[in-house]
mmCIF file as Biopython writes it, N, C-alpha, C and O atoms, coordinates in Angstrom:
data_model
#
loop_
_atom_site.group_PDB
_atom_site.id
_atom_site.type_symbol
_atom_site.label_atom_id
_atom_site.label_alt_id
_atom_site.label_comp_id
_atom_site.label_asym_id
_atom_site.label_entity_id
_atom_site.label_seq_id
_atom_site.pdbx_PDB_ins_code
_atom_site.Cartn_x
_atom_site.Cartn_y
_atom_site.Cartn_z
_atom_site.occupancy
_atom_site.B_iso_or_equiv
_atom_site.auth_seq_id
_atom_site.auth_asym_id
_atom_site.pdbx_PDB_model_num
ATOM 1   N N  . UNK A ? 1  ? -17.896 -16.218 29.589 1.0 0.0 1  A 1 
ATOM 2   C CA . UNK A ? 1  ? -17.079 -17.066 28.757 1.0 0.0 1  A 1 
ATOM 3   C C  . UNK A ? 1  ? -16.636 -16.320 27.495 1.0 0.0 1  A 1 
ATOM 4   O O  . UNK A ? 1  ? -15.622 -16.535 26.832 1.0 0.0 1  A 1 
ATOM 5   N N  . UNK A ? 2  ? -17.559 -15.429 27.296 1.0 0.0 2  A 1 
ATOM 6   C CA . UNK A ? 2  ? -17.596 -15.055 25.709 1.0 0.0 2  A 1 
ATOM 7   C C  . UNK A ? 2  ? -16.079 -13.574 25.907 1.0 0.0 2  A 1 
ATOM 8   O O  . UNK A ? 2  ? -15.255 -13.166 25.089 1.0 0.0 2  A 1 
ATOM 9   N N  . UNK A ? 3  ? -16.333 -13.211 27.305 1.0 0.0 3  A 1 
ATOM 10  C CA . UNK A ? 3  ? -15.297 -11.803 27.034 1.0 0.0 3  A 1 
ATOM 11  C C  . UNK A ? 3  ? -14.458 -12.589 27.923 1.0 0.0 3  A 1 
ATOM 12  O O  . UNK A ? 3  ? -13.902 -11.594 28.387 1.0 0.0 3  A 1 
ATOM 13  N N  . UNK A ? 4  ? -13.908 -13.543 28.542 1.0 0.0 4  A 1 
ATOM 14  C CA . UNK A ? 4  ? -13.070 -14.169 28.431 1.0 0.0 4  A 1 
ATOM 15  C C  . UNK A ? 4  ? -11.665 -14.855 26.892 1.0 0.0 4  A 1 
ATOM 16  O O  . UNK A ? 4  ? -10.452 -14.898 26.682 1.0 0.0 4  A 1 
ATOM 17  N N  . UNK A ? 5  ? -12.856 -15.199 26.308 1.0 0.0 5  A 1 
ATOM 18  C CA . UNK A ? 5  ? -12.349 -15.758 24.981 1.0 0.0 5  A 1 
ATOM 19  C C  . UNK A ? 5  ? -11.858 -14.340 24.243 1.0 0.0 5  A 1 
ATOM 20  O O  . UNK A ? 5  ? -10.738 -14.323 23.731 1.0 0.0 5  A 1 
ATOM 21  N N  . UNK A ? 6  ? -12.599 -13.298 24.200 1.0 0.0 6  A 1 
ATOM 22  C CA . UNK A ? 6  ? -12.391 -11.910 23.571 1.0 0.0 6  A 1 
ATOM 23  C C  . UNK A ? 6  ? -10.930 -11.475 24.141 1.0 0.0 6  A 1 
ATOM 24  O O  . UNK A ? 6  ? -10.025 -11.355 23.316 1.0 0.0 6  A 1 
ATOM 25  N N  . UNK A ? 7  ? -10.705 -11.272 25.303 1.0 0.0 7  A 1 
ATOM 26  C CA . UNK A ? 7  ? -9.340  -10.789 26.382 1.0 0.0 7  A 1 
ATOM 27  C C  . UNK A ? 7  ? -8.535  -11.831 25.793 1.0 0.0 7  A 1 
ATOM 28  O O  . UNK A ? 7  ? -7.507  -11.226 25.488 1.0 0.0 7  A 1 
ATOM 29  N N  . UNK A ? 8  ? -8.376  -13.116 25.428 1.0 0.0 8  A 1 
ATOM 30  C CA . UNK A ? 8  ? -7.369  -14.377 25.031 1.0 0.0 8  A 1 
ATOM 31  C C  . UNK A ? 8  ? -7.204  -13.871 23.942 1.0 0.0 8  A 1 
ATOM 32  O O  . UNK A ? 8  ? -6.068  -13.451 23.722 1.0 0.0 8  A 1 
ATOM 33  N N  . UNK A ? 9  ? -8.387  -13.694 22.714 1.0 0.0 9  A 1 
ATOM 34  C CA . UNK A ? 9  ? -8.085  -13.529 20.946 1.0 0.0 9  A 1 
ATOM 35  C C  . UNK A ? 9  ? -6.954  -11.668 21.056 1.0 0.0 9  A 1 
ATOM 36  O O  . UNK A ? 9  ? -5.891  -11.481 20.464 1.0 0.0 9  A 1 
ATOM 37  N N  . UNK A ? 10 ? -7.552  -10.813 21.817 1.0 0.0 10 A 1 
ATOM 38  C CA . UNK A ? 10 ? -6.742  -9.844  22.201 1.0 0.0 10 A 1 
ATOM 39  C C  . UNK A ? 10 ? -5.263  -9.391  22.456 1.0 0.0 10 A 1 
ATOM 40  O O  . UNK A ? 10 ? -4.420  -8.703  21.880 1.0 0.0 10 A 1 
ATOM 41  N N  . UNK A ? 11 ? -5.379  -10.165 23.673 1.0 0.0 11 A 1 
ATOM 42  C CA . UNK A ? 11 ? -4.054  -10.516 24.206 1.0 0.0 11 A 1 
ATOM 43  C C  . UNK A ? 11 ? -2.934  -11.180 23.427 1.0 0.0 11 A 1 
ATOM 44  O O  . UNK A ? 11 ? -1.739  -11.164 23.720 1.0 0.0 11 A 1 
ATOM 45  N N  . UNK A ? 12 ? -3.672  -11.927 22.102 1.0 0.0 12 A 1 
ATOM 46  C CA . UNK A ? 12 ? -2.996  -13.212 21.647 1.0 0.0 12 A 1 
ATOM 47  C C  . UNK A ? 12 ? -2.571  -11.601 20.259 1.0 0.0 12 A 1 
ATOM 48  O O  . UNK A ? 12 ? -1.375  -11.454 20.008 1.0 0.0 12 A 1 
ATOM 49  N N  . UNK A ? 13 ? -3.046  -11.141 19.926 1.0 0.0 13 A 1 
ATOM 50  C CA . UNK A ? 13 ? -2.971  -10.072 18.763 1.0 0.0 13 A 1 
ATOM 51  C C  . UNK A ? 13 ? -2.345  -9.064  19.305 1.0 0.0 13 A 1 
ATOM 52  O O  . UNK A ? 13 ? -1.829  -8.258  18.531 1.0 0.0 13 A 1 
ATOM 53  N N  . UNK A ? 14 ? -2.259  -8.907  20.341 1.0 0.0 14 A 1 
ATOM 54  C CA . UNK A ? 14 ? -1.441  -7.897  21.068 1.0 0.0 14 A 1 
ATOM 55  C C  . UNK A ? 14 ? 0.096   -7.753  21.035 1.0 0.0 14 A 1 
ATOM 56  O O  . UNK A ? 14 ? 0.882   -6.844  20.769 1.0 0.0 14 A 1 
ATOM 57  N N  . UNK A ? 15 ? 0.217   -9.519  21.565 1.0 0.0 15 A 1 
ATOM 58  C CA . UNK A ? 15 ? 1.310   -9.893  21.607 1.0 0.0 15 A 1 
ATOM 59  C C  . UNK A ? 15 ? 2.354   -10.275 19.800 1.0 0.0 15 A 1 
ATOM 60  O O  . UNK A ? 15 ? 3.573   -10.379 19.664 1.0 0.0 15 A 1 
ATOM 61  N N  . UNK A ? 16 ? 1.619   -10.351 19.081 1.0 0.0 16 A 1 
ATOM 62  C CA . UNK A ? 16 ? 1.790   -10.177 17.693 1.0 0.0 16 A 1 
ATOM 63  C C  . UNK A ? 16 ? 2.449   -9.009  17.018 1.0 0.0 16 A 1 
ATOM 64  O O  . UNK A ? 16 ? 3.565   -8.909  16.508 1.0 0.0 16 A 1 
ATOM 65  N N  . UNK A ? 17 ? 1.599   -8.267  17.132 1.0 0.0 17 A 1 
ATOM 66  C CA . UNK A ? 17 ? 1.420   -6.684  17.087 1.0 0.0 17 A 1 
ATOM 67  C C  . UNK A ? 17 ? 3.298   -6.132  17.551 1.0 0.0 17 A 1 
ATOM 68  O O  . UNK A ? 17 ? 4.035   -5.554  16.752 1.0 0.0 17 A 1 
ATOM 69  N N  . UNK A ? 18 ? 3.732   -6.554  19.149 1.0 0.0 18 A 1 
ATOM 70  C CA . UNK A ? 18 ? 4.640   -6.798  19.760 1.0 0.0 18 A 1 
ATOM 71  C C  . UNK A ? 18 ? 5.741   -7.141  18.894 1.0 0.0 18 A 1 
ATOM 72  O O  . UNK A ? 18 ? 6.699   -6.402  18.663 1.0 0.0 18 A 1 
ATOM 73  N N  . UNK A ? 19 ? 5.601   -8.026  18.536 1.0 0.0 19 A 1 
ATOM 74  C CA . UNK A ? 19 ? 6.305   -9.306  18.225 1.0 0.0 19 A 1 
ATOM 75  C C  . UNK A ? 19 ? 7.290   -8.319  16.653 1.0 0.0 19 A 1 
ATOM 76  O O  . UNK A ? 19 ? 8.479   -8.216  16.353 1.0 0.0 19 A 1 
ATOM 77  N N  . UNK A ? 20 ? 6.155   -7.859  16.119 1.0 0.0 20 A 1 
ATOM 78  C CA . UNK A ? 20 ? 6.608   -7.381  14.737 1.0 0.0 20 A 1 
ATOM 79  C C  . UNK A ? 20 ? 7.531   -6.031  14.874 1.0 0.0 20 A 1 
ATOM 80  O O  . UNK A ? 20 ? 8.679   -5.922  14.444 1.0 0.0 20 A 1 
ATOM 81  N N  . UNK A ? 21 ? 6.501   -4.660  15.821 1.0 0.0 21 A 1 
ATOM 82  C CA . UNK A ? 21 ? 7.694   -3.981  16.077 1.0 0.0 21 A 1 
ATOM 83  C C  . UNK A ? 21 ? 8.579   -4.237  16.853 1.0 0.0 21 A 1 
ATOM 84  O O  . UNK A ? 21 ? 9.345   -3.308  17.110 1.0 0.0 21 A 1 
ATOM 85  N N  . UNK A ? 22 ? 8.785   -5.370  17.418 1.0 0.0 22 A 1 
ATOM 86  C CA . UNK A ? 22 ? 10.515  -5.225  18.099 1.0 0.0 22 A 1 
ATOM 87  C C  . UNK A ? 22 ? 11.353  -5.761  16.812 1.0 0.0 22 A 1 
ATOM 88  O O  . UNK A ? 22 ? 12.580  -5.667  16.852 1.0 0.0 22 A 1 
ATOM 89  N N  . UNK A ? 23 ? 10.842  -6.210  15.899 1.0 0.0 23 A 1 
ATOM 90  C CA . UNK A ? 23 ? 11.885  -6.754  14.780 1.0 0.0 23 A 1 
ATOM 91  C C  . UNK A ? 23 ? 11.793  -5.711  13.719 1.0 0.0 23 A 1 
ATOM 92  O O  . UNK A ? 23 ? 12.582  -5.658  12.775 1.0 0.0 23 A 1 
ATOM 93  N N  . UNK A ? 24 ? 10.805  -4.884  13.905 1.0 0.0 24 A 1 
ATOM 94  C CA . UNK A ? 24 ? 11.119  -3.139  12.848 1.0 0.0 24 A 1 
ATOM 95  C C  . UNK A ? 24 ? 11.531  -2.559  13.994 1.0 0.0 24 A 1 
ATOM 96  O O  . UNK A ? 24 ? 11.286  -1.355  13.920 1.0 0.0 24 A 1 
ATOM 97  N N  . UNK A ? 25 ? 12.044  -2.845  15.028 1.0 0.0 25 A 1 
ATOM 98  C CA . UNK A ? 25 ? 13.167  -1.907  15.576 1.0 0.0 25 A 1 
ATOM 99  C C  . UNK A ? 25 ? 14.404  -2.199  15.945 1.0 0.0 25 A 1 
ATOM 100 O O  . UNK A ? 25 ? 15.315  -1.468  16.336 1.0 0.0 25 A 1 
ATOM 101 N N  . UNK A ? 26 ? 14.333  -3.539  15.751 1.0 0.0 26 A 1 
ATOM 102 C CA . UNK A ? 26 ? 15.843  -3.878  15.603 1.0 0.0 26 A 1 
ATOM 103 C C  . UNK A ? 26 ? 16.988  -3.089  13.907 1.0 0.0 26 A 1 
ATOM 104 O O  . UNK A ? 26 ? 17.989  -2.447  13.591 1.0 0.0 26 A 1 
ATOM 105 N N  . UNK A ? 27 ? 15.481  -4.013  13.271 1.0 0.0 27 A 1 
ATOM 106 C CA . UNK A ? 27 ? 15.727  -3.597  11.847 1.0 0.0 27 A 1 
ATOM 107 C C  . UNK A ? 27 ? 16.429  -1.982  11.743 1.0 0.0 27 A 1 
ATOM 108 O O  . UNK A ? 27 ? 17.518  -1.717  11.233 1.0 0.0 27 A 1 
ATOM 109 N N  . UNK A ? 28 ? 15.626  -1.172  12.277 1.0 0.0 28 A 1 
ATOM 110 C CA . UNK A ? 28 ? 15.685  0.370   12.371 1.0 0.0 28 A 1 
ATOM 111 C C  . UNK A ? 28 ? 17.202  0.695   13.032 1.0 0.0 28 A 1 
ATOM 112 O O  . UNK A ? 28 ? 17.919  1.586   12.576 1.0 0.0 28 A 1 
ATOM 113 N N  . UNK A ? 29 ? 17.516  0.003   13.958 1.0 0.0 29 A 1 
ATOM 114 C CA . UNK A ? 29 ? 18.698  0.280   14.510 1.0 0.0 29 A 1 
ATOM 115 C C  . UNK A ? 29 ? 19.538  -0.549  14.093 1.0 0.0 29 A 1 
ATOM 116 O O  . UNK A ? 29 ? 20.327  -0.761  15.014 1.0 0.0 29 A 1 
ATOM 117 N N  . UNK A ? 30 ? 19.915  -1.394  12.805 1.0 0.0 30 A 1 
ATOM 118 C CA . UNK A ? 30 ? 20.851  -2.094  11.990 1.0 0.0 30 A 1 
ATOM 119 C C  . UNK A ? 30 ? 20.763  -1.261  10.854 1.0 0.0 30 A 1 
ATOM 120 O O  . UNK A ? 30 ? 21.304  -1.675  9.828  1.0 0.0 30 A 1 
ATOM 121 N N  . UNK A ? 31 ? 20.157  -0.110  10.831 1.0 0.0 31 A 1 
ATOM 122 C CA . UNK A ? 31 ? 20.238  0.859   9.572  1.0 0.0 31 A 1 
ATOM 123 C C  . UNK A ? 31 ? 19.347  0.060   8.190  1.0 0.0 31 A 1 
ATOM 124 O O  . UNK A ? 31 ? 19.551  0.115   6.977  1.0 0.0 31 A 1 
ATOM 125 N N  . UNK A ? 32 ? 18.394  -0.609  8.937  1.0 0.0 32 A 1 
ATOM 126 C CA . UNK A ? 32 ? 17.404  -0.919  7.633  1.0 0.0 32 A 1 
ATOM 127 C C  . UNK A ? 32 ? 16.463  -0.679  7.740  1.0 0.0 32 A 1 
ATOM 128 O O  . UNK A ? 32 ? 16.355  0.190   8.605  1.0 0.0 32 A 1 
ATOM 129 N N  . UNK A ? 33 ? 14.747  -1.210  6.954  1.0 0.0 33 A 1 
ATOM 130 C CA . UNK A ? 33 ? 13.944  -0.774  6.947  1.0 0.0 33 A 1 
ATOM 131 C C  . UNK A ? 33 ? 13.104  -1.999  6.499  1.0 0.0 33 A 1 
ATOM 132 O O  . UNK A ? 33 ? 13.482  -2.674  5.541  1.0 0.0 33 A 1 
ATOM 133 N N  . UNK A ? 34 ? 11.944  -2.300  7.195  1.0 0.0 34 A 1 
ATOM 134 C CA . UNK A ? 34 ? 11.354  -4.201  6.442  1.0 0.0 34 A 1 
ATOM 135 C C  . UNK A ? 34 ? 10.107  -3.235  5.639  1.0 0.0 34 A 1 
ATOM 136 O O  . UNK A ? 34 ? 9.222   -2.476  6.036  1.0 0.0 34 A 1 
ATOM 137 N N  . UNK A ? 35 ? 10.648  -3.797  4.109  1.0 0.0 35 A 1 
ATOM 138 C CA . UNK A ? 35 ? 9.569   -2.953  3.592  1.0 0.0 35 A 1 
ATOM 139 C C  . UNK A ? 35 ? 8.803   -4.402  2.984  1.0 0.0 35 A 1 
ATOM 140 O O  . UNK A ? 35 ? 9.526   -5.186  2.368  1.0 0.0 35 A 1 
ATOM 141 N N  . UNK A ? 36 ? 7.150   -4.782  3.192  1.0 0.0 36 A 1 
ATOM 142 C CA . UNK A ? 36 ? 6.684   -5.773  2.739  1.0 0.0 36 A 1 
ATOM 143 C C  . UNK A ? 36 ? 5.611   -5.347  1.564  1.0 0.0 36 A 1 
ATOM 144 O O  . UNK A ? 36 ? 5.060   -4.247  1.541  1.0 0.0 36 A 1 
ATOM 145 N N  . UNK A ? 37 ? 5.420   -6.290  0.684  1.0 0.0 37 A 1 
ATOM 146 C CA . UNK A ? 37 ? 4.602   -6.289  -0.248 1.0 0.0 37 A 1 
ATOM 147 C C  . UNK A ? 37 ? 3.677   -7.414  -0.454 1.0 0.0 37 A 1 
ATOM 148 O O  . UNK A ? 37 ? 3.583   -8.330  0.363  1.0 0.0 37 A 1 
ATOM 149 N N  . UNK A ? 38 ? 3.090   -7.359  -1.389 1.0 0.0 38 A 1 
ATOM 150 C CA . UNK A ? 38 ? 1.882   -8.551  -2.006 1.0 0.0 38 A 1 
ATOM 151 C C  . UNK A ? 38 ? 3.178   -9.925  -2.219 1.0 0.0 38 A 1 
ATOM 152 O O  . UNK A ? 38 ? 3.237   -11.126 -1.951 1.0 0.0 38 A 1 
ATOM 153 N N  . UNK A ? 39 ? 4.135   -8.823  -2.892 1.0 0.0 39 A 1 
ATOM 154 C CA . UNK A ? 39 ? 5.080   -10.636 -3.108 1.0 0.0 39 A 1 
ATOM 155 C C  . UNK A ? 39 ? 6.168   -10.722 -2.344 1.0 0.0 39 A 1 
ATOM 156 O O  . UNK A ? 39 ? 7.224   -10.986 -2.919 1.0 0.0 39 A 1 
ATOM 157 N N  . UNK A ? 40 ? 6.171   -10.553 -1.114 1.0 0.0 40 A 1 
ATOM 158 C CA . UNK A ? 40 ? 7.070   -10.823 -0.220 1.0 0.0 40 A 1 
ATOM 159 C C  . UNK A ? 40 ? 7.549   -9.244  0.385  1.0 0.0 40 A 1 
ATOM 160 O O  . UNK A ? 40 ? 6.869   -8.237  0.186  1.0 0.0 40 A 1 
ATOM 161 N N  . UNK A ? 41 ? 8.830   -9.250  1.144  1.0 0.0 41 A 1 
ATOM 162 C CA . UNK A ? 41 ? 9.510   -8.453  1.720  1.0 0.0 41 A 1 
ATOM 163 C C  . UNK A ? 41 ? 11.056  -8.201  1.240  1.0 0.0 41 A 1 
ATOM 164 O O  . UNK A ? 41 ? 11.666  -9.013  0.545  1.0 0.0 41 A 1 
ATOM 165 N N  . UNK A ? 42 ? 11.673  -6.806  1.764  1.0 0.0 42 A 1 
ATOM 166 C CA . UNK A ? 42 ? 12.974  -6.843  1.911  1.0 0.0 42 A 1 
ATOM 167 C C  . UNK A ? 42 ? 13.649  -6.146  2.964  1.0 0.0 42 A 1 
ATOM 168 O O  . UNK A ? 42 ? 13.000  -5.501  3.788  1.0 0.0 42 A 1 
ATOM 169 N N  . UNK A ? 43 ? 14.755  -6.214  3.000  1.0 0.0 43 A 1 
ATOM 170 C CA . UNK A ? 43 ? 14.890  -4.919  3.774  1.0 0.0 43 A 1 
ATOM 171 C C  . UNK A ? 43 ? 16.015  -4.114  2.914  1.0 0.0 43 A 1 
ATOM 172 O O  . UNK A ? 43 ? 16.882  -4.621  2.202  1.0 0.0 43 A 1 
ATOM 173 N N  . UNK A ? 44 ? 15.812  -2.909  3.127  1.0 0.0 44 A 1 
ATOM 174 C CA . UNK A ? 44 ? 16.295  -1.603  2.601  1.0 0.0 44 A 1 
ATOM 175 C C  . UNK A ? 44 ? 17.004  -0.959  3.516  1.0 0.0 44 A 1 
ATOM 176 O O  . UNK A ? 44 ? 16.606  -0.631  4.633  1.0 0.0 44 A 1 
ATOM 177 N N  . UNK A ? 45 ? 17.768  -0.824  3.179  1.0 0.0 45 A 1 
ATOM 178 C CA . UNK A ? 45 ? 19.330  0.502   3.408  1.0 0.0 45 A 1 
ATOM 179 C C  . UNK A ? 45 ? 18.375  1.417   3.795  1.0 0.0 45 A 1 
ATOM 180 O O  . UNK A ? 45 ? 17.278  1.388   3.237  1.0 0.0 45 A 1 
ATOM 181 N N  . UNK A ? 46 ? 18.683  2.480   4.928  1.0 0.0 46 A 1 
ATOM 182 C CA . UNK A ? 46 ? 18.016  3.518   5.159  1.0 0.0 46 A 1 
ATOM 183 C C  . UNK A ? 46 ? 19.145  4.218   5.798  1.0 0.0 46 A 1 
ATOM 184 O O  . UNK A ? 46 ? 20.128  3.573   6.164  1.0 0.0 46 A 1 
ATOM 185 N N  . UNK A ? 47 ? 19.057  5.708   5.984  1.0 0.0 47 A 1 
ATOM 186 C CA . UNK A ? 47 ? 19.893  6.709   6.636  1.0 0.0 47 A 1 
ATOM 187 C C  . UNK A ? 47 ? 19.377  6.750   8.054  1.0 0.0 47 A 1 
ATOM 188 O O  . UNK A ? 47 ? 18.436  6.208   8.633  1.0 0.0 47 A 1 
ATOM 189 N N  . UNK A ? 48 ? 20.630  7.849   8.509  1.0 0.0 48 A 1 
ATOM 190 C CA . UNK A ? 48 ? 20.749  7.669   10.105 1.0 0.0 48 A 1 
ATOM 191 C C  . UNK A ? 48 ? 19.383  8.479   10.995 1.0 0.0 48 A 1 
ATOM 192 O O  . UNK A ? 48 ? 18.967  8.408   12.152 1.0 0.0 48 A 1 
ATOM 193 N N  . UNK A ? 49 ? 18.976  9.260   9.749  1.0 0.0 49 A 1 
ATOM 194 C CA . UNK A ? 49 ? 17.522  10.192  10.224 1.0 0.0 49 A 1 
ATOM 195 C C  . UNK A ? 49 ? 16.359  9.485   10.474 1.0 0.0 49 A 1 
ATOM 196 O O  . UNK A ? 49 ? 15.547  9.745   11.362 1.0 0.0 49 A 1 
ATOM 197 N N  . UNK A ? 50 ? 16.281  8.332   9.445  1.0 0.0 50 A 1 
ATOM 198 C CA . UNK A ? 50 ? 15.368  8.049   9.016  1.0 0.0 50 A 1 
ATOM 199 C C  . UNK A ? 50 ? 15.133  7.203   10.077 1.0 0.0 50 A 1 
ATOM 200 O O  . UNK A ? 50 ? 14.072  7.094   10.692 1.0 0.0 50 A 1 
ATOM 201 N N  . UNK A ? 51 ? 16.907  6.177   10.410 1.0 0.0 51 A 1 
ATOM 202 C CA . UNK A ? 51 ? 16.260  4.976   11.278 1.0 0.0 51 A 1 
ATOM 203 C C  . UNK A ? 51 ? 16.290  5.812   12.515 1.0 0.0 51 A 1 
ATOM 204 O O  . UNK A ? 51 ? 16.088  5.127   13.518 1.0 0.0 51 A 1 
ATOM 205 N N  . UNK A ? 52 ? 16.482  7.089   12.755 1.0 0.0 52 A 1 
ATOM 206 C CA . UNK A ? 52 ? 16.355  7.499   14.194 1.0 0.0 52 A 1 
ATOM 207 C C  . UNK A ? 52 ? 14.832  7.425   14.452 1.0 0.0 52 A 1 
ATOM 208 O O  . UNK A ? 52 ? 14.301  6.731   15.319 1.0 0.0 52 A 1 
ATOM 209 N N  . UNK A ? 53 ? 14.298  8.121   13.702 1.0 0.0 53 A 1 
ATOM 210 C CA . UNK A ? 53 ? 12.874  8.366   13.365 1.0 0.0 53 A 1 
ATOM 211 C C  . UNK A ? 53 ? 12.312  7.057   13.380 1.0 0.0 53 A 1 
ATOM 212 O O  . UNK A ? 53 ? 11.430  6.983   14.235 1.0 0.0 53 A 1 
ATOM 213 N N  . UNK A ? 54 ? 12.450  6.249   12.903 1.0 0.0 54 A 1 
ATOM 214 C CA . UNK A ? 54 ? 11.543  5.386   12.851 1.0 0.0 54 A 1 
ATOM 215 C C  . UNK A ? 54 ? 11.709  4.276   14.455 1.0 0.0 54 A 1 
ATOM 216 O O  . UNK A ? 54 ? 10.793  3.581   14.894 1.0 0.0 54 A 1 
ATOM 217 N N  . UNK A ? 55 ? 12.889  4.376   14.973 1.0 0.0 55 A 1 
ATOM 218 C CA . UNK A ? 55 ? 13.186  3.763   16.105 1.0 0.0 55 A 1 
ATOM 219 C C  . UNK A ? 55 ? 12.792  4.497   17.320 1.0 0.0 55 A 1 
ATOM 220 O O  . UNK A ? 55 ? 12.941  3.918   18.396 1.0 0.0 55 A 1 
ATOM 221 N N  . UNK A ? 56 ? 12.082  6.256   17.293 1.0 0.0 56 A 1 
ATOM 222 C CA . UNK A ? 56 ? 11.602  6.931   18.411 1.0 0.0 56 A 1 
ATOM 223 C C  . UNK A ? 56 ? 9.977   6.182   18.227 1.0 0.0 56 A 1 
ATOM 224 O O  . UNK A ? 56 ? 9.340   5.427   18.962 1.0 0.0 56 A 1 
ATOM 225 N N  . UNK A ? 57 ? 9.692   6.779   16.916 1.0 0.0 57 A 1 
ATOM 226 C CA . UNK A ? 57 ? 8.266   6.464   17.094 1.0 0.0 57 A 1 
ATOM 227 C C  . UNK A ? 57 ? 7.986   4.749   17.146 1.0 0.0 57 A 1 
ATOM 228 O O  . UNK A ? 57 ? 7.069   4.409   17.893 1.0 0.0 57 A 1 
ATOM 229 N N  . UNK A ? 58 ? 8.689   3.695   16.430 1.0 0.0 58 A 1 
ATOM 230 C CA . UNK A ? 58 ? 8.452   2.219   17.371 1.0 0.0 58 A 1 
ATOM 231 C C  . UNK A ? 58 ? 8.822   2.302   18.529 1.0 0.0 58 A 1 
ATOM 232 O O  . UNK A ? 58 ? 7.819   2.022   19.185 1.0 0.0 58 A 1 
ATOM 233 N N  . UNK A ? 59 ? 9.882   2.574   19.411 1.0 0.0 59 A 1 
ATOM 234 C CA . UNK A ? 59 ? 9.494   2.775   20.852 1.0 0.0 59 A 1 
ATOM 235 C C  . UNK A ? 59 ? 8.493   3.223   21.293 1.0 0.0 59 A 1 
ATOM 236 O O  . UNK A ? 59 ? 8.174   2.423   22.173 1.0 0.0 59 A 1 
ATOM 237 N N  . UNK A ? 60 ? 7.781   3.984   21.257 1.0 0.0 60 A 1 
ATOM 238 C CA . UNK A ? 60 ? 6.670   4.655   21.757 1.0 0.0 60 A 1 
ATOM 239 C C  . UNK A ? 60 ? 5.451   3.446   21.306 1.0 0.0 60 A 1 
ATOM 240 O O  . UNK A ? 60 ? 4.461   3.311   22.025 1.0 0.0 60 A 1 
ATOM 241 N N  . UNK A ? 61 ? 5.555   2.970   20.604 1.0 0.0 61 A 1 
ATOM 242 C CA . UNK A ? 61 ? 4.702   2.106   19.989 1.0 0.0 61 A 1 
ATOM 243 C C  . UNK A ? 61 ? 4.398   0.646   20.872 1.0 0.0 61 A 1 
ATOM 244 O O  . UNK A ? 61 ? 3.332   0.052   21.031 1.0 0.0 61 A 1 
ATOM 245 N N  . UNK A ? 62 ? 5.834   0.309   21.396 1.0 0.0 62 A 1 
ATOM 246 C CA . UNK A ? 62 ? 6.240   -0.174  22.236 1.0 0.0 62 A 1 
ATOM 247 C C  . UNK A ? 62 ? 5.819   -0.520  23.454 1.0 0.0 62 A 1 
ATOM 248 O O  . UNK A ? 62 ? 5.203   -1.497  23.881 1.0 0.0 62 A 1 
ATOM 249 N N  . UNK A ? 63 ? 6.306   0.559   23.998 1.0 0.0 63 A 1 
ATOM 250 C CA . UNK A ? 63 ? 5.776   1.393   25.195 1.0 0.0 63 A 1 
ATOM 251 C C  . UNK A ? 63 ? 4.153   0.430   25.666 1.0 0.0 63 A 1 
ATOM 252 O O  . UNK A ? 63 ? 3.907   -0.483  26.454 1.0 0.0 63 A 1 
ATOM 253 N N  . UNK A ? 64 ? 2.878   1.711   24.133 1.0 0.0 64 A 1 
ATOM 254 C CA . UNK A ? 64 ? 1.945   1.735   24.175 1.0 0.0 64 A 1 
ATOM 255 C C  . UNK A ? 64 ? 1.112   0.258   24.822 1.0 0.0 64 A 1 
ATOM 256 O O  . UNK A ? 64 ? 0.363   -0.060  25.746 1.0 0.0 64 A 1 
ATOM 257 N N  . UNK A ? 65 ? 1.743   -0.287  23.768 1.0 0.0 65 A 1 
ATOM 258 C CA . UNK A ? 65 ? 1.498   -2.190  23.940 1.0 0.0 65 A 1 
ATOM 259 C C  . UNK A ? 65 ? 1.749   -2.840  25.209 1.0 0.0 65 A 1 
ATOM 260 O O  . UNK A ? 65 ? 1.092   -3.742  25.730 1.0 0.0 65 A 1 
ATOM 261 N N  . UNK A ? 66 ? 2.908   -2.195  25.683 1.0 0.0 66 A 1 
ATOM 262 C CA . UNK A ? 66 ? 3.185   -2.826  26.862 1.0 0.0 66 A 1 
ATOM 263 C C  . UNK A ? 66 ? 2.177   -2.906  27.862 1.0 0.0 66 A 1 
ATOM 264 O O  . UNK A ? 66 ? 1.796   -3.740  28.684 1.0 0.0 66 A 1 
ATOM 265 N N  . UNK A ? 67 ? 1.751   -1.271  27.363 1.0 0.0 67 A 1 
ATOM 266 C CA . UNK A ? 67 ? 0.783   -1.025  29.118 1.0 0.0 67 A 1 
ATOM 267 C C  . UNK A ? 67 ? -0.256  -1.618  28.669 1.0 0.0 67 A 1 
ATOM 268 O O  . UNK A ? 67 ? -1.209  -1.398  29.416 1.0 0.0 67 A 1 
ATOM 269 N N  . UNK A ? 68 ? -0.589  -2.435  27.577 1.0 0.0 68 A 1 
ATOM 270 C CA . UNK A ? 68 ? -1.851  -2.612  27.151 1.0 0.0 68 A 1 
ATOM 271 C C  . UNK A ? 68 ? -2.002  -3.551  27.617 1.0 0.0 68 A 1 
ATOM 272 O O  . UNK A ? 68 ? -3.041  -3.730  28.253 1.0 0.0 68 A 1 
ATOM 273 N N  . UNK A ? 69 ? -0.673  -4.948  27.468 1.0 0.0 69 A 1 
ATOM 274 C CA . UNK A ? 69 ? -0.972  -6.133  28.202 1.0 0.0 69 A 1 
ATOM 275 C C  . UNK A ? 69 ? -1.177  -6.289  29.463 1.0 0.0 69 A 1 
ATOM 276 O O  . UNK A ? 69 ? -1.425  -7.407  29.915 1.0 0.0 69 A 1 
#
């Protein structure tokens, strides 16, 4: 019961986890950047390097999660 409930709280954080980089990689490929703080968030203007970069390595990130579920 107990690693049942563990695989659900998992799965359920997994899918979270998910949830956030596909919206820092959308972000990344609209040429922004979700930068968050103690008092909220924004998003920031970023260059074409930067969001390349940051849209290889969230794919891969991606990826990772996928095979996890």
């Amino acid at each position: 019961m107990w690693a049942k409930l563990f695989n659900t709280i998992s799965r359920i954080q997994t899918k979270m986890e998910l949830c956030a980089l596909e919206a820092e990689l959308s972000a990344a490929k609209g040429g922004f950047c979700i930068a968050t703080g103690a008092h909220g968030g924004a998003m920031v203007r970023i260059d074409a390097k930067t969001a390349q970069s940051i849209v290889e390595r969230t794919e891969k990130q991606i990826e990772a999660l996928n095979l996890k579920l």
